[in-house]
N, C-alpha and C positions, 0 to 999 in steps of 0.2 A: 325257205324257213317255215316250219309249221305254227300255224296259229291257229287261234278259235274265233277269229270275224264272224266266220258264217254261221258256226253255233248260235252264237252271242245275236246275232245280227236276224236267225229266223226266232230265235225265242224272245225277242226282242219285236215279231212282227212286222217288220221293215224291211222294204225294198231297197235294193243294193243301190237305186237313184236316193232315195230316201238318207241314207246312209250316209252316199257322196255329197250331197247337200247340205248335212248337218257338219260334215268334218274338210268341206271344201275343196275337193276332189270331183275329176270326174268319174261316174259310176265302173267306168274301162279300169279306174285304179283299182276298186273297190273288187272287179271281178278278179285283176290277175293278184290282185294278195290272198281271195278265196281261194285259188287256183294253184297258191303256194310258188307263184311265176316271177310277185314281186317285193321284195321284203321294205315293209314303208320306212320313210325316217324317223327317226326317236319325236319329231314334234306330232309327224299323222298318228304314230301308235299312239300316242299320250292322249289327243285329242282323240281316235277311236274308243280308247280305255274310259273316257271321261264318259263320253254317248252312253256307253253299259254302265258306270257306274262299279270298274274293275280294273285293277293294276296293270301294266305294261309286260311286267314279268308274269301274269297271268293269261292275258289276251295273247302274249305272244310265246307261249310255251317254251320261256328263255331257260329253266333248269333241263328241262329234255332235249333242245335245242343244244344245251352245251355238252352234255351226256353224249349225244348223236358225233358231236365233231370232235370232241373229245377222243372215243374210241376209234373216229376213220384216223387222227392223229397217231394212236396208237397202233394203228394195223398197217403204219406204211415199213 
């Protein structure tokens, strides 16, 4: 699933331990949801959303996310 952690998270100046620290993870979470390998649960987004100080449906790019699956839906 595509998100903006890593955006949020270099403009934010913090290290991906830094990150997993504040949102109680370890940083291996932190890399593979950079990585788009793992999609967190509704409480880790919330709790990452809160660190930036930005909505769930924004950190986790949920309108183009649904666009995305939307169309593979329709292309079967």
């Amino acid at each position: 699933m595509k998100n903006k952690v890593k955006e949020y998270r270099t403009m934010a100046q913090m290290t991906q331990q830094q990150l997993a620290e504040r949102v109680h993870v370890s940083s291996r979470t932190i890399i593979s949801i950079e990585k788009e390998q793992y999609s967190p649960s509704l409480m880790l987004a919330y709790r990452i959303a809160q660190v930036f100080g930005t909505s769930v449906e924004e950190l986790c790019c949920l309108e183009e996310n649904r666009r995305m699956e939307d169309n593979a839906y329709e292309n079967l």
